[in-house]
N, C-alpha and C positions, 0 to 999 in steps of 0.2 A: 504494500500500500504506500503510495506516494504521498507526501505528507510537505508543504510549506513551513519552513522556516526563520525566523530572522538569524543572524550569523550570530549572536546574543544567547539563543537559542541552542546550537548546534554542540555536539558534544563527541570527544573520541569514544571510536568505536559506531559511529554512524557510516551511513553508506551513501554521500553525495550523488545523487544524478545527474544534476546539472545546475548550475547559476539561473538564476531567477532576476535578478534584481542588482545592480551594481553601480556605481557612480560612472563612471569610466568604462569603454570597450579592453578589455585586458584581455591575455594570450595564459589561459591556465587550462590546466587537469581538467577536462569537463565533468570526469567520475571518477568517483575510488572512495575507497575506506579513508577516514580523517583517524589518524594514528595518537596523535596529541593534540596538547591546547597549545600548542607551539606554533602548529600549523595553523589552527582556527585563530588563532592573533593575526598571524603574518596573511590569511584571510580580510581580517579586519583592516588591517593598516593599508592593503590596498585596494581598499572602496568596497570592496565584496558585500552587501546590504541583507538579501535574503536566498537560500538555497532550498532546491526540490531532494529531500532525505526520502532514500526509497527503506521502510522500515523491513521489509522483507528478506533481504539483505545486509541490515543491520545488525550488528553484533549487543545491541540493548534493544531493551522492551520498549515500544511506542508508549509515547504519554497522549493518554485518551482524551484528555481536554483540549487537543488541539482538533484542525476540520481538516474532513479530507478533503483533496482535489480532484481525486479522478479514483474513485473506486472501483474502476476494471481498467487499471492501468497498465501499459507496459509492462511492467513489472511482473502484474497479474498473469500475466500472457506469459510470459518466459519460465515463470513457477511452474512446475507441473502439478495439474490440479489435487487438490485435496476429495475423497469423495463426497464431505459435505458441498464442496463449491460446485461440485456434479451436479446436483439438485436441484429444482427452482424453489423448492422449499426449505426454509432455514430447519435446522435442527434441535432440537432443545438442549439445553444443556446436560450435557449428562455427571450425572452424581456419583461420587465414588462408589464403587460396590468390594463387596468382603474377597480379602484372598481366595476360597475356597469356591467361590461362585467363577472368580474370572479364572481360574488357574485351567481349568479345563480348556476355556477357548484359546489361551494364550498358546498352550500344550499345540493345538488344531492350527493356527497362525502360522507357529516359528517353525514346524516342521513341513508347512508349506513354504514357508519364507527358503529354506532351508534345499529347496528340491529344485526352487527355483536361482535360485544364485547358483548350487550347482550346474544346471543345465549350462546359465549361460557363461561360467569359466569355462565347461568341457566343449562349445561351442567354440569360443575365443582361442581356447587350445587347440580345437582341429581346423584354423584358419574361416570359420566362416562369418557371417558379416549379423550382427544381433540387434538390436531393440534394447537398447540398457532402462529405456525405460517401464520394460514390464515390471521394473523394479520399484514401478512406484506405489503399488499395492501392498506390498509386502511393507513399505517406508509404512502408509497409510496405519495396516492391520498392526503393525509396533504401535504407533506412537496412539492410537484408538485405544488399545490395550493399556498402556502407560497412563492414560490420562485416565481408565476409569480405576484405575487401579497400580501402583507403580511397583509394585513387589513379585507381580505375578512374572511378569518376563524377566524381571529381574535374575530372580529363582532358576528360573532357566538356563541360564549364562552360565551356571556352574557347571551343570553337565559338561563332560569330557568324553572326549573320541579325537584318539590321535591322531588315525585315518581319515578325520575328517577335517581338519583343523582348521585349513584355507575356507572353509564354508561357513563354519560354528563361527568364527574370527571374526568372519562378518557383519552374521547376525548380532555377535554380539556387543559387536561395537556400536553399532547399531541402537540395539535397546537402550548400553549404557551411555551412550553421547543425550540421545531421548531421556531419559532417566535426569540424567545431570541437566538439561538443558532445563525442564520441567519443574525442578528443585531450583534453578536461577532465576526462574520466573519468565523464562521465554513466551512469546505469543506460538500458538498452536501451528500457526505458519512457518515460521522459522523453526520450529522446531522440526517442521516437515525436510526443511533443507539440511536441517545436521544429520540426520536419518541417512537422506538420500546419499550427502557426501559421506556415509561414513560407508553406505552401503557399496560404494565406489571406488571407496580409497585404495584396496589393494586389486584392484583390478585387474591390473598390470600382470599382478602372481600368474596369470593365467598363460603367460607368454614363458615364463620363465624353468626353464629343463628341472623336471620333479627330482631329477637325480641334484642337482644345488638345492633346491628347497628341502628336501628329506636329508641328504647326505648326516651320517652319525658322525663324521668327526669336523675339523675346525675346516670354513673354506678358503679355499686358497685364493692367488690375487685374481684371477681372472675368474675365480668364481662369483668372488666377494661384487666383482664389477657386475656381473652380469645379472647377481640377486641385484645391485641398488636401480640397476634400471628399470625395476619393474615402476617405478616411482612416473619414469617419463613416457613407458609404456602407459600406464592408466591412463594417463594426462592425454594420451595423443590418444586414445580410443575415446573418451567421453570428451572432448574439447569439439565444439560444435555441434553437437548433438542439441535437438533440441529440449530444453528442459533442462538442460543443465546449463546451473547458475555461477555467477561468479565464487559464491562458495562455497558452491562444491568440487567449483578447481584449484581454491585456496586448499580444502580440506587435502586433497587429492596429490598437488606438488609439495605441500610443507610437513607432512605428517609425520616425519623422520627430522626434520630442523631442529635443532635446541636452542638456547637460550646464546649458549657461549660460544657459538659458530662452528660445535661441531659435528652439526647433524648433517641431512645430504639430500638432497643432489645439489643443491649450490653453498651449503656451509652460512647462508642468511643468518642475522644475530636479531637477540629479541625487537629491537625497535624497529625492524621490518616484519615482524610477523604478530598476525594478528587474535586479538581474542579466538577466534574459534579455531585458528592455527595449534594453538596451544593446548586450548581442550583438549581435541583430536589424538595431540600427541601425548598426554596423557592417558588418556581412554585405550587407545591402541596399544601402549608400553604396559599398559597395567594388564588385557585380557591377554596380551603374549605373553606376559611372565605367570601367572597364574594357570596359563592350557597347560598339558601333556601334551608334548609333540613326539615326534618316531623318535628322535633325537635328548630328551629328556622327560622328568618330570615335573609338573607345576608345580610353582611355590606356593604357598597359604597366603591370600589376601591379607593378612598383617604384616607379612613378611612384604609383599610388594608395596605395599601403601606406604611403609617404614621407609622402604630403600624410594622412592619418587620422595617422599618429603626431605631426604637427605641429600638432595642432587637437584641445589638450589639454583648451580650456574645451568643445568639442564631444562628444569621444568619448571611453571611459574607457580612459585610459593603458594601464594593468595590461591590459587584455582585449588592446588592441590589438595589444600587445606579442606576450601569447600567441598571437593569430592569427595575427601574422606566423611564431615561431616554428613553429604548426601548418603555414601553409599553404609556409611558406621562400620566402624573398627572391625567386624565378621558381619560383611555382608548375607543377605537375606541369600537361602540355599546352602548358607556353611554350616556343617557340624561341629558343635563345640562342646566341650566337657567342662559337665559344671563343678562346684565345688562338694555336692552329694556326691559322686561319682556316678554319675547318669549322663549321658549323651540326650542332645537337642537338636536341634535343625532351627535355625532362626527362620523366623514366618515374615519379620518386621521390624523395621530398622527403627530406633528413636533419635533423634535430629537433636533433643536436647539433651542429649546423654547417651553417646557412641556404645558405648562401650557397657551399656544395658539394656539388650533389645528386647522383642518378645520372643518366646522360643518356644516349643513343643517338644518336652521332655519324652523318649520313646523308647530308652535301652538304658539296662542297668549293665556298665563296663568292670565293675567290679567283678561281678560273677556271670559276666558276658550272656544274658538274656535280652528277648526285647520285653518289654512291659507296657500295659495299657497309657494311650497317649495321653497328655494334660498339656494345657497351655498356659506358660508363665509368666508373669509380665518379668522381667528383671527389674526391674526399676520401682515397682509395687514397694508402699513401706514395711508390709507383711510379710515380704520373703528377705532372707540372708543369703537367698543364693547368688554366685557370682560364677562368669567366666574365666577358667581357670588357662584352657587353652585351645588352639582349633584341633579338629583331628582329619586328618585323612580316611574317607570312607574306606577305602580299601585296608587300612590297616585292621578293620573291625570285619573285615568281608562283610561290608553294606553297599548293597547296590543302588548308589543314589536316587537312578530314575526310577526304578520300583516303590522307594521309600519315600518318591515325595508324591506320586499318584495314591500310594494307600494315606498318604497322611493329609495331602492338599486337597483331594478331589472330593467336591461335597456330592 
């Protein structure tokens, strides 16, 4: 949505269209992200009066009390549709509903979502020419899921398959970019575009010889080359296409960049890269180090969130902080061992207190049974119990996806 500004007005992290309004005929930028207030001064200083902010594209949430200008904007047009804009009829708002109601549909979604990103890397891989856009239902059916409920695909993320990786990776960057977006307060639209770029980001993988992406030991220099171009591979598959937006080619070229110039393909440092640059690379470094790949196996979610909060010149402090905050200290889907010596499965994360969420107590590990389920709040002033540590299902031989259909599925 296009949206008039005065230059008074405008703020980093918006997405300029065009100049509107200016003293003077000047020779500038007609589009692009506004990075600082360094630039919106030097804006100021030469005449620059009022700017057209395409909020769809913008890296902050629109403020509603301004009017719009053109509600089937350009802009509109280049988004690829949401299914409520499908419509001629508005939709109602839809109201949270309980883990146990959505977990089922979420289940139906990501394993379609999941058949379809396969198809079209195994397409991309045998040279044939694809539709990246059929990906935008599956964008849609995430972030539908996320908003009536943000735990349910969440929970899914954990599931692991090594064989599958370049897929799950996807989706699940996917959910968690939606996830985190949703917890920052993004409009429903933009968050449709963090989906899509996240759904795109590794695209590229699809070009790249399975024997370099599987290989079990360290790769060599001409390998190491040939994995990072998957970066400019995506980029030249989804650049022009329609529907794909400028960021989802930001998401797409920078998702590997870090802070202190030494991520890649061009080694860019943070004051060229932008808010959703950063998220991206978060999100994507945290469900890589958390999978099972042919080649290792996952860390614990504490252990990854631990190591991105410590790798300041890497990733941006502030976000990371909030993502731990969003996603809490044992994400929703981890088994943790309480201080009774019983095993949980967290159903629900708490935002004001990480590190005490709800959980569904199901196994006693002391004398390794499982035991009738209860749900606990952590945080409740009634219980003493606490999280002692995460566990690895496999070390219990608990078979996760079994164990959250008998326990999620109402």
């Amino acid at each position: 949505m296009l949206k008039a500004l005065s230059i008074s007005e405008l703020r980093p992290g918006m997405f300029v269209k065009n100049v509107s309004k200016q003293k003077k005929k000047l020779k500038i930028k007609t589009h692009g992200w506004v990075r600082s207030q360094t630039l919106i001064d030097k804006l100021k200083n030469e005449g620059i009066l009022e700017v057209i902010v395409d909020f769809t594209q913008s890296e902050i949430a629109q403020d509603n009390t301004e009017t719009d200008i053109d509600k089937t904007s350009e802009s509109d047009i280049k988004a690829a549709p949401s299914k409520e804009n499908r419509k001629s009829k508005k939709k109602p708002i839809q109201e949270d509903i309980s883990l146990d109601k959505e977990f089922s549909k979420a289940c139906i979604a990501y394993d379609q979502g999941l058949n379809k990103v396969r198809t079209i890397h195994q397409d991309i891989a045998a040279g044939m020419q694809v539709d990246i856009n059929m990906l935008n239902d599956v964008a849609n059916d995430i972030i539908d899921s996320v908003f009536r409920n943000e735990d349910a695909m969440a929970v899914l993320t954990r599931l692991r398959d090594k064989n599958a990786y370049a897929w799950r990776h996807t989706i699940n960057t996917a959910i968690l970019i939606s996830v985190f977006a949703r917890y920052l307060k993004y409009s429903k639209q933009a968050v449709f575009q963090l989906a899509m770029g996240a759904l795109l980001h590794d695209l590229g993988q699809a070009k790249v010889p399975q024997g370099v992406i599987n290989k079990l030991g360290k790769l060599n220099e001409l390998e190491t080359k040939a994995m990072k171009k998957h970066v400019a591979q995506g980029f030249n598959l989804c650049k022009g296409q329609k529907g794909v937006t400028p960021v989802m080619l930001d998401m797409i070229i920078n998702h590997h960049e870090r802070l202190d110039g030494s991520g890649y393909p061009r080694g860019i440092k943070e004051d060229k890269l932008s808010k959703t640059a950063r998220m991206i690379a978060i999100v994507d470094a945290y469900d890589a180090m958390t999978a099972d790949r042919v080649f290792k196996q996952g860390l614990e979610p504490i252990s990854v969130l631990r190591h991105l909060l410590g790798q300041k010149d890497k990733y941006d402090t502030v976000l990371v902080q909030q993502f731990i905050k969003c996603m809490g200290v044992h994400p929703v889907g981890s088994i943790v061992k309480l201080t009774s010596d019983r095993l949980a499965i967290v159903i629900e994360g708490n935002k004001s207190n990480p590190i005490r969420p709800k959980v569904k107590v199901f196994y006693n590990a002391k004398h390794n049974h499982y035991i009738t389920s209860k749900d606990v709040h952590l945080a409740a002033e009634d219980t003493s119990l606490k999280i002692t540590s995460g566990i690895r299902p496999q070390d219990h031989q608990i078979n996760l996806s079994r164990l959250l259909k008998e326990q999620l599925i109402a």
